[in-house]
N, C-alpha and C positions, 0 to 999 in steps of 0.2 A: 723480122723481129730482132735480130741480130743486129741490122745498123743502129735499130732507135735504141737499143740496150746499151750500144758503142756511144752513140752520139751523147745518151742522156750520161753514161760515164765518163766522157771527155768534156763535157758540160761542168759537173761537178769538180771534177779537176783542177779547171781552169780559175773558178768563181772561187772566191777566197771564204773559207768556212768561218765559221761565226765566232772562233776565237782566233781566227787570225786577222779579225775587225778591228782597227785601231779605232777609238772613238777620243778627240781629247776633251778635257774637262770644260775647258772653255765654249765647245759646242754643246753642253750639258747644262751650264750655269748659266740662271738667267739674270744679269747684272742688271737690269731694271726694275726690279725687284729686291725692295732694301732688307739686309741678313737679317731674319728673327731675333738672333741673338746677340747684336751688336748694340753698343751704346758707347756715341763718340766724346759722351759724359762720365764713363766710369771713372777712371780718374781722378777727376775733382770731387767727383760725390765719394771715393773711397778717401781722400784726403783732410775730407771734411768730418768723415765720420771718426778718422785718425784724433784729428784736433783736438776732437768733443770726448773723446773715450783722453785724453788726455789734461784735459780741462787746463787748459793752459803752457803746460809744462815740456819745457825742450829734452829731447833725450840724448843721450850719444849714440846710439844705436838702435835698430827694431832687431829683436834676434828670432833666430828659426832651429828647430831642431836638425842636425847636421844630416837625420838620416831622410824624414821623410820630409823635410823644408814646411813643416808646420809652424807657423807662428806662436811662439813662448809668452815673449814679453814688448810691449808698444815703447814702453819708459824706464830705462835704465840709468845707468852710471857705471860709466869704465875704471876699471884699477887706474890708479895713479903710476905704480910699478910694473905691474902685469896685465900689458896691452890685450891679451887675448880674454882676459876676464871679467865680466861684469856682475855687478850688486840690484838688486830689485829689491820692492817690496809687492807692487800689483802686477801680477800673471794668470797669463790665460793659457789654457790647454796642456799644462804639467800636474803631474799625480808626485805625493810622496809616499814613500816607502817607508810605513810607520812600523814594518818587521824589523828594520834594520835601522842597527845607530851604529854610528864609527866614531871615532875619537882624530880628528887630525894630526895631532901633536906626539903620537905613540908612533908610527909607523918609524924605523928605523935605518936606514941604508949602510952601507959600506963606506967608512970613513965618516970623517970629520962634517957633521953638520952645523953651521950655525944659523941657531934661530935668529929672523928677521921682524921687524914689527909687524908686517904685513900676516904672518903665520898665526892662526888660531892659538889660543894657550892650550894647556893638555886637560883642563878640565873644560875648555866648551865641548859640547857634545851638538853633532848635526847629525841631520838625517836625509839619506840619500833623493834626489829632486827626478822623474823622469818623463818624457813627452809621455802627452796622456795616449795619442795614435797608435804611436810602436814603439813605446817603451823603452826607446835610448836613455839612458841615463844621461842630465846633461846639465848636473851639479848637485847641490845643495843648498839645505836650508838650516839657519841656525838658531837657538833657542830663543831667540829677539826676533824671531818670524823673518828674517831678511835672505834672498836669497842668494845665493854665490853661482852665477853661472860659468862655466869653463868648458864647457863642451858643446858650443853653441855655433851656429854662420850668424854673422852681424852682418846686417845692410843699413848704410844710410839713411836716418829720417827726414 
């Protein structure tokens, strides 16, 4: 009884246990069999639907929210001064903050400021712009409904 208890222990020993099985993926996947969830059309049909949500019109950018890369705005327009900034007026997936209004033109700093054309005047009043997903703030909107984005990723349209 002793050897077979040896043998079937040295048995075990030798045979590699069941996590020490490598299996690779490739023996797993069966490539003739085309992926459920592919389509070598997405692409074009997502480009199409761009156009049409577009109705013609080129933009200078698609912009995303910086934190969770949600899609904001399809049609924009870049500052002419301030490369990092775009103007909108139709957007998708941003909420505004109707608690809160800020005045642009009042904030103060250290030293010598001078206004620029580009600066809001001290009586527009805007209200803060934020992704609707996770609530980055990621501009504003001004009393003429248009919005100022600055805190945006821009990808090429």
């Amino acid at each position: 009884m002793k050897r077979e208890e040896e043998k079937a222990r040295e048995g075990r020993e030798d045979s590699p246990t069941e996590s020490q099985q490598t299996v690779s993926d490739d023996d797993v996947i069966d490539y003739s069999i085309k992926p459920e969830f592919y389509d070598p059309n997405l692409d074009e049909k997502d480009e199409l639907w761009v156009q049409k949500k577009r109705k013609g019109h080129t933009s200078d950018a698609v912009l995303s929210c910086p934190a969770c890369f949600t899609t904001l705005c399809l049609d924009c327009q870049r500052h002419e001064k301030y490369l990092t900034q775009y103007r909108a007026v139709f957007v998708v997936n941003c909420k505004i903050k109707n608690g809160q209004v800020s005045q642009p033109g009042t904030k103060r700093k250290r030293g010598r400021r001078h206004k620029t054309s580009a600066e809001p005047e001290v009586d527009d009043v805007v209200k803060p712009v934020c992704c609707l997903i996770c609530s980055t703030e990621v501009g504003v909107i001004d009393e003429e409904e248009v919005y100022h984005f600055f805190n945006v990723l821009p990808s090429e349209s």
